[in-house]
N, C-alpha and C positions, 0 to 999 in steps of 0.2 A: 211539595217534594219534587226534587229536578228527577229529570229522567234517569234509570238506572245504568243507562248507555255512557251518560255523561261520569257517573262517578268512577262507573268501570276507566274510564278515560284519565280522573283525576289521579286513582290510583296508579295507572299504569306509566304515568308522567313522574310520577314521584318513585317507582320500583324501577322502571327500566326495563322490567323485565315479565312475559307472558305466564309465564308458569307461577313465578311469587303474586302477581295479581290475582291471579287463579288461585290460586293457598288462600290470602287474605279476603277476598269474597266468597268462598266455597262452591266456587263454580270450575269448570274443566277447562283445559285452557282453548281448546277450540270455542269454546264459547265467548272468552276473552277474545279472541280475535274475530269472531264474527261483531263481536259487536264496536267493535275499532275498524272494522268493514264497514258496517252500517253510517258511522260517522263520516269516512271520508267517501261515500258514496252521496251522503245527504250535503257534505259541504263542498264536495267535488273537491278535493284534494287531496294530498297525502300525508300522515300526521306523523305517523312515523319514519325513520328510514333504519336499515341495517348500515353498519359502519364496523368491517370486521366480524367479532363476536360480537359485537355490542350494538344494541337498540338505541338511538336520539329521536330526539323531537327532531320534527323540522321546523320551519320559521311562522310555517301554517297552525302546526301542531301547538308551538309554543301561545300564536293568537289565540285558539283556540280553547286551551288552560288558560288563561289567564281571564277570559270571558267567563269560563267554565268558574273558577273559583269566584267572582263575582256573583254569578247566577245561585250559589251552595251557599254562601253567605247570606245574601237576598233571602232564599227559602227558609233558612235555621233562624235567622231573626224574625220571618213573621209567622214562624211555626212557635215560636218560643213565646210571641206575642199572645197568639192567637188560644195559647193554654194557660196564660196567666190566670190567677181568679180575676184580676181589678186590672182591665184593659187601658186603662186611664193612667195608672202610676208607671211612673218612667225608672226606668228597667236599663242601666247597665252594664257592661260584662268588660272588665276592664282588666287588663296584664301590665303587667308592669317589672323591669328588669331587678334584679335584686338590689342593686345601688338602690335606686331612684323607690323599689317595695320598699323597704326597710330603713332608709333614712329621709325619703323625700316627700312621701306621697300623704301621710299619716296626718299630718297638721293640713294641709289644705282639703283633706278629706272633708278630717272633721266639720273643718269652716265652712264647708258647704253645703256637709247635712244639714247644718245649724242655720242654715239660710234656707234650703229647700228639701225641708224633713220628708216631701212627696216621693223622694227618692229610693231608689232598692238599688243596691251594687251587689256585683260580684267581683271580687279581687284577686287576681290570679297573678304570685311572682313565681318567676321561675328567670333562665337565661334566654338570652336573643332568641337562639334558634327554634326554642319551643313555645316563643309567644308568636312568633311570626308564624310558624305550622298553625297555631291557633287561630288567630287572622285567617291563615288561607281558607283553613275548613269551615271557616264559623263558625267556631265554638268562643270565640271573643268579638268584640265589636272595635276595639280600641287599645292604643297599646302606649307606652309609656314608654321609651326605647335611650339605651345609654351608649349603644354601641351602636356599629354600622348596618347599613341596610341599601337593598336594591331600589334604591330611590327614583329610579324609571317607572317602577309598576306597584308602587303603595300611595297615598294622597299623603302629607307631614306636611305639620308646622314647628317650628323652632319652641319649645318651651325655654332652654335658658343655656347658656354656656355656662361648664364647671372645669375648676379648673382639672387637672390629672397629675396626683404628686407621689413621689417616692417617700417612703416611713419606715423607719427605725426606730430600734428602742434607743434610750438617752444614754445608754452603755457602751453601743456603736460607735467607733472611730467616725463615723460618716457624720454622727449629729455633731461633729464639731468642724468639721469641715466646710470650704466654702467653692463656690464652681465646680462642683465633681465633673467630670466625666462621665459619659456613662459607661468607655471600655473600664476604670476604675471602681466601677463596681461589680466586674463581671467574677470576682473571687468568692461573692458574698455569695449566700443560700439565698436560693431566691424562692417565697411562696406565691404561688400565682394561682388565679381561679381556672377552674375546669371547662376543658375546650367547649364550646358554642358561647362563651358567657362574653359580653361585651367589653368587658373589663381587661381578658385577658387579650383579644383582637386588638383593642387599644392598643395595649405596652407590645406586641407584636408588632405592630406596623411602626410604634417609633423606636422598635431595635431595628427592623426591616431599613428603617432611613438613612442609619449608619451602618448597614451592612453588616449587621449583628443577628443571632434568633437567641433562642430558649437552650439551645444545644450549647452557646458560647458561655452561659454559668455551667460552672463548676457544679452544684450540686443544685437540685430543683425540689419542691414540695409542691405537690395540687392538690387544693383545699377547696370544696363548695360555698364553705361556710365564712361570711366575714370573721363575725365574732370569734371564731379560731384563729383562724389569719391573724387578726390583730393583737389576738393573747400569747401568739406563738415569738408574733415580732417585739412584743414588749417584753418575752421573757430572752430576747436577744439570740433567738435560732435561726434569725431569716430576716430579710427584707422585702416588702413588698409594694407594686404600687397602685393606689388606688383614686377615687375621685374622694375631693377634698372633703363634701359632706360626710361622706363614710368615717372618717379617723380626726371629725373636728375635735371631739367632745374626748378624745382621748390626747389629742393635741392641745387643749386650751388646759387639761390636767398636768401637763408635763408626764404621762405615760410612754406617750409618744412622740417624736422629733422627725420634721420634715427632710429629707433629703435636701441639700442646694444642689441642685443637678445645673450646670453651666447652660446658659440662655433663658434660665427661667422656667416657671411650672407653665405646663402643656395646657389647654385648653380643648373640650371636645363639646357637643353637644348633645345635649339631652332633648329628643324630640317627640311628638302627637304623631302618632301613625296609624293609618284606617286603611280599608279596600278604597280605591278610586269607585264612585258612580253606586257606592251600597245607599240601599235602603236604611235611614239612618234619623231618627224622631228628630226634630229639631231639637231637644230638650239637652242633646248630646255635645250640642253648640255651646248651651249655656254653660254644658259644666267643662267645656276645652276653653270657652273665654274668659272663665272664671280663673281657672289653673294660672294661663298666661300670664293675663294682669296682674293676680296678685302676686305670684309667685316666680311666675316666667320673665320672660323678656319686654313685656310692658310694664313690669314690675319699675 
């Protein structure tokens, strides 16, 4: 278990603020700050600084978390170990973004229990933002990732490029068109997934490219859930865009029709993403080289 100085410190890096750090560990907030004293006396430096009303890291502070979540990941993995019944069986804790949960992940799973049934997983999908909170805390070990990320301060490997396509139902002026625009589609209803989700950071950044957002359609829908999304567009209420494994199987049905959006379907990467420098079994190699080859990019 790390020092309780140190989490008080994790917290406070993530709130900003003295008093909500003080709420979420049930301590006063004088106390919060003596013990953000004690660190930058023990590291001789200053972690925080005021700027205005508002609290920042400084560049010391930011080293400082970033070690810090290292070191809370370290402990929760050999705390986790250390209370297994069967120390021996490889154990683990896996996220994975809702694309890549729900359409990707499921058949190579499989393939691999069936090759090393010694195995225990835990399977956590959810979006970007709350697998990567999971990473920091260590409450996951490994993360499956569709969308973007701070790729200075997490360890990735490439799993595979997919492409990123627009879909309509077969009802749609669009399924019959060819080179769309993408200002030509800004009249349609657009359904899009729920802000942290990597999906919709995607189509963001390639409105972003041409000087477009979310605000430039006309009418907008935010949905969590694929399986709605796509029932919603196949009954012709909306268009949405997603990565291609998502909407194969409703595409190779003729339920649904791919956008030709001009220059062709996008491309993004699906990657392996860990803490840098964690305590991490070897066994967790096997089953990231396993992924790769069969499935990834040495596929």
């Amino acid at each position: 278990m790390i020092d309780h100085r140190i989490e008080t410190l994790l917290i406070m890096s993530e709130t900003l603020s003295f008093t909500r750090t003080a709420e979420l560990m049930n301590l006063t907030q004088p106390a919060v700050s003596q013990h953000i004293r004690f660190l930058e006396n023990q590291y001789e430096c200053k972690l925080f600084e005021q700027q205005g009303r508002r609290v920042k890291l400084t560049a010391a502070g930011e080293r400082l978390v970033s070690a810090a979540k290292i070191m809370r990941a370290n402990s929760r993995r050999v705390e986790a170990e250390l209370k297994s019944p069967e120390l021996a069986r490889p154990f683990i804790r896996l996220g994975a973004t809702k694309t890549i949960g729900s359409y990707v992940i499921a058949r190579p799973l499989a393939e691999f229990i069936k090759l090393y049934p010694e195995y225990d997983f835990e399977l956590v999908v959810d979006n970007t933002d709350a697998l990567l909170h999971g990473l920091d805390s260590g409450s996951l070990d490994l993360l499956l990732l569709e969308g973007n990320f701070d790729k200075q301060h997490y360890h990735y490997q490439l799993l595979r490029d997919e492409e990123f396509i627009g879909i309509c139902s077969p009802d749609n002026d669009l399924s019959r068109q060819k080179a769309i625009l993408l200002e030509d589609i800004l009249t349609q209803r657009l359904i899009i997934r729920e802000q942290g989700s990597g999906t919709r950071e995607i189509f963001e950044q390639m409105l972003k490219q041409k000087s477009f957002s979310l605000d430039s359609f006309r009418h907008t829908i935010t949905i969590s859930q694929f399986s709605v999304i796509k029932e919603l567009v196949a009954s012709n209420v909306g268009i949405s865009f997603v990565y291609r494994s998502v909407a194969s199987k409703e595409l190779k049905d003729g339920d649904l029709c791919e956008i030709s959006l001009s220059g062709g379907p996008h491309t993004h990467e699906f990657s392996i993403v860990r803490l840098p420098d964690t305590v991490m079994p070897a066994e967790i190699d096997v089953f990231t080289d396993f992924v790769r080859c069969n499935y990834g990019s040495c596929y």
